[in-house]
C-alpha positions as CSV (number, residue, x, y, z in Angstrom):
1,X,147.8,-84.9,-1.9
2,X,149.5,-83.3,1.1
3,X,147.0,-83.4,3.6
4,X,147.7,-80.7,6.5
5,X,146.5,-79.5,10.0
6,X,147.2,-76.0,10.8
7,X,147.7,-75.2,14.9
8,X,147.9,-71.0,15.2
9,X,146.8,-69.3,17.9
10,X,146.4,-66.1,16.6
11,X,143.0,-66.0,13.5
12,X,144.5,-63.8,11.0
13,X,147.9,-65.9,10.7
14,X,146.0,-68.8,11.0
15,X,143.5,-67.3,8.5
16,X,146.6,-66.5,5.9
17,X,148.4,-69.8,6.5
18,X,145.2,-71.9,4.8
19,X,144.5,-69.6,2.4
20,X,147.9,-69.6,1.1
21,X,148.1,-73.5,1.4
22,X,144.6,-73.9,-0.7
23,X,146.0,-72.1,-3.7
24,X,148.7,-75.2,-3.9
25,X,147.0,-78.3,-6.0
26,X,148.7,-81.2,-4.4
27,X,148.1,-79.7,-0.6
28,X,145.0,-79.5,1.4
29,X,144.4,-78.4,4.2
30,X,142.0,-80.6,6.8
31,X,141.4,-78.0,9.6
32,X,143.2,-75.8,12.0
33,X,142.6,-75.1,15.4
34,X,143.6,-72.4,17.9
35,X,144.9,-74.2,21.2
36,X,147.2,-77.0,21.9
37,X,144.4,-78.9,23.4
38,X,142.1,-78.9,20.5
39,X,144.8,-79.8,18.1
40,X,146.0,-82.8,19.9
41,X,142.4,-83.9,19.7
42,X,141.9,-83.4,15.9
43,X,144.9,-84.5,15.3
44,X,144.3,-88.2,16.6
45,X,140.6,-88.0,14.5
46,X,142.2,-86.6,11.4
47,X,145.4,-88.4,11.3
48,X,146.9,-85.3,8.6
49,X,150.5,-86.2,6.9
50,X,151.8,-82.9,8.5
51,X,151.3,-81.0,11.3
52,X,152.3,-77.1,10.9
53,X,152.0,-75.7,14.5
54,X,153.4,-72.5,16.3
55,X,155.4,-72.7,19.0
56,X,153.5,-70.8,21.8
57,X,149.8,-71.3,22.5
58,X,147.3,-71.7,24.8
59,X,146.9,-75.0,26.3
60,X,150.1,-77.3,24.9
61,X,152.7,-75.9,23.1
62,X,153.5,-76.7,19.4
63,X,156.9,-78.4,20.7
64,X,154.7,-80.9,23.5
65,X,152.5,-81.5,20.7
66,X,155.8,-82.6,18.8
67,X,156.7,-84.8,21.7
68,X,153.4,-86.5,22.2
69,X,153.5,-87.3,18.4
70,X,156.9,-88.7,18.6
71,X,155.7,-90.4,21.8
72,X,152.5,-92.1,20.3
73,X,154.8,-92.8,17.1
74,X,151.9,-91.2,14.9
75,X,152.7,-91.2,11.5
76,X,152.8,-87.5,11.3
77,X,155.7,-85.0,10.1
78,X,155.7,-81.6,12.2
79,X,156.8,-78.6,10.7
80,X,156.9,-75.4,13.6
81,X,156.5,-71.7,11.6
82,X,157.4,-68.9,14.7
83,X,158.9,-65.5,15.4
84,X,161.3,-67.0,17.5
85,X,164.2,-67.1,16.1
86,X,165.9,-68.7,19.1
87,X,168.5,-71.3,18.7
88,X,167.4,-72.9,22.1
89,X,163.7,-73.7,20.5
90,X,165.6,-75.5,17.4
91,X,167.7,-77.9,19.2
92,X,164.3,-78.9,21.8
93,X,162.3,-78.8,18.2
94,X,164.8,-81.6,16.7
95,X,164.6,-83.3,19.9
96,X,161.2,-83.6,19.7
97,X,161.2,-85.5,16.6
98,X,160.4,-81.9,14.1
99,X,161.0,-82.0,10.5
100,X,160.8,-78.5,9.7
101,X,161.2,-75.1,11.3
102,X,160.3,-71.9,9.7
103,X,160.0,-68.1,11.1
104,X,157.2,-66.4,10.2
105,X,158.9,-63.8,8.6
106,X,160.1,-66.0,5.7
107,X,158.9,-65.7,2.4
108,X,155.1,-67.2,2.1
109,X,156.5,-69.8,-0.9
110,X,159.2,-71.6,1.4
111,X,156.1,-73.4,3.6
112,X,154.6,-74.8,0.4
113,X,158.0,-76.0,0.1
114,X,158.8,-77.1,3.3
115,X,155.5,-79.3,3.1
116,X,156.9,-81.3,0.2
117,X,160.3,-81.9,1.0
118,X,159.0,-83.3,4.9
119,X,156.2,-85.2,2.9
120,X,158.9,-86.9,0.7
121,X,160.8,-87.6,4.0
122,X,163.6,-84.7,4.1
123,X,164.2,-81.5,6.3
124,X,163.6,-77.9,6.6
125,X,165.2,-75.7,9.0
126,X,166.0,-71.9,8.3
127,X,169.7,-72.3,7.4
128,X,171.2,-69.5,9.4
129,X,168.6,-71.0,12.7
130,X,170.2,-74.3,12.5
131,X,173.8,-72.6,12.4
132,X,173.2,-71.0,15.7
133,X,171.5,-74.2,17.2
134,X,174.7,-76.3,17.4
135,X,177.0,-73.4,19.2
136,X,175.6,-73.5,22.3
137,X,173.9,-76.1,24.2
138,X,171.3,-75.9,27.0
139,X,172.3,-76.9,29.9
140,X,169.3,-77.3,31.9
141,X,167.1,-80.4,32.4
142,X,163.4,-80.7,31.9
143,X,163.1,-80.4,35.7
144,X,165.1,-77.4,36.2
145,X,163.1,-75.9,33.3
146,X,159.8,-76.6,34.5
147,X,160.8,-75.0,38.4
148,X,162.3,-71.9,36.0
149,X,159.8,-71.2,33.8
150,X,156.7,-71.4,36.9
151,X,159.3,-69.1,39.4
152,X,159.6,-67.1,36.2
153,X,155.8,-66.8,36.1
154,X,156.1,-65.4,39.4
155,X,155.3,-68.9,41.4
156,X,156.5,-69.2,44.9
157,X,158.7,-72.2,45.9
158,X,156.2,-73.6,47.7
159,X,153.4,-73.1,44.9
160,X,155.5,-74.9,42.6
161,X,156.1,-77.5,45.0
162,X,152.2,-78.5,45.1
163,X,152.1,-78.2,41.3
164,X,154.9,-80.3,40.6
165,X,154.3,-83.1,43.5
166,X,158.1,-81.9,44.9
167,X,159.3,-81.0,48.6
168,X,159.7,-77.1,48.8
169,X,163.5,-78.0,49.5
170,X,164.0,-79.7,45.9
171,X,162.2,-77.0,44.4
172,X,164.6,-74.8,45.6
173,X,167.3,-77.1,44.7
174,X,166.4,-76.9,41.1
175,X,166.2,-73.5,41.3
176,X,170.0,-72.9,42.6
177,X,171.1,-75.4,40.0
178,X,169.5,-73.6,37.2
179,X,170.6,-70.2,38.4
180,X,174.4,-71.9,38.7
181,X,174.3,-73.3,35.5
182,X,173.2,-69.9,34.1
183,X,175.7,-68.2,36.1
184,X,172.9,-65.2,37.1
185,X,172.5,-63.8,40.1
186,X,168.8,-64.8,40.9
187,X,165.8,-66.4,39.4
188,X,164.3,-63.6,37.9
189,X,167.8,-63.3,35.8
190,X,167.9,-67.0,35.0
191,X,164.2,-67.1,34.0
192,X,165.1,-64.0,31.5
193,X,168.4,-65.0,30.5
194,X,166.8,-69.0,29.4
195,X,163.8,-67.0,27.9
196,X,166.7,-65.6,25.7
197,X,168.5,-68.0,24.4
198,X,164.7,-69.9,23.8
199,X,165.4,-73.0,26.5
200,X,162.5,-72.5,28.3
């Protein structure tokens, strides 16, 4: 048996994920939750073969989930199903040590088939996705994305500062970098462009 934890954020897809997954015989699903937070935590009691997560959600994100699994070496495959189709998110996915990734508007029968080829140790990325992935490569750093994506959110310098433990000069360092690197002309552009191409 495949044993699997569902992480969704929104009931109904979660709902339809382990109702679809049930009707396979050599696949059962062990729970699901609806926040990062809570997954992590099951995750670490149930100890599931796969993990299939979104990639937004409250709380942690289905790609830090991927990174704290990879960093705690738990002997977990993660397989991400989203809408975004964002080359960006694929590349940062792979990074994070993912083993499949899916959009949601593939057809229902590739996950049940994405769970046995990552079970059995293989890959499963949407062909076209993983085309895209490897033509353009972020240029950020996790520093400059964390001061983007908080000014983004509509964070002063100095708020982000506080949050971050940084000076309100290196804050706006980062910022400048990332807006150079993006070649836009301010941070709300950068934080939109980045959004875009699915590296923040």
């Amino acid at each position: 048996m495949i044993r699997v934890f569902l992480a969704e954020d929104q009931a109904m897809v979660r709902g339809a994920l382990t109702a679809l997954l049930s009707l396979e015989s050599d696949i059962e699903v062990l729970g699901s939750a609806a926040d990062g937070e809570s997954a992590w935590r099951e995750l670490q009691r149930l100890k599931p073969d796969v993990l299939v997560t979104d990639i937004e959600m409250p709380g942690l994100t289905g790609l830090e989930i991927a990174q704290r699994i990879h960093r705690h070496e738990l002997p977990m495959k993660v397989i991400i199903v989203t809408t975004f189709a964002r080359p960006g998110f694929l590349r940062r996915a792979l990074d994070a040590g993912v083993s499949g990734y899916l959009l949601k508007d593939a057809p229902a029968e590739n996950l049940a088939e994405a769970l046995r080829m990552v079970h059995r140790g293989g890959r499963a990325i949407d062909p076209q996705l993983a085309l895209e992935a490897w033509s353009e490569a972020d240029p950020l750093n996790d520093r400059e994305r964390q001061v983007l994506r908080l000014a983004g959110e509509g964070q002063s310098a100095s708020d982000i500062g506080t949050q971050l433990n940084l000076s309100h000069g290196t804050v706006r360092n980062y910022l400048s970098e990332a807006i150079g690197k993006l070649g836009a002309a301010n941070r709300i552009e950068a934080y939109r462009l980045a959004r875009q191409k699915g590296w923040l």
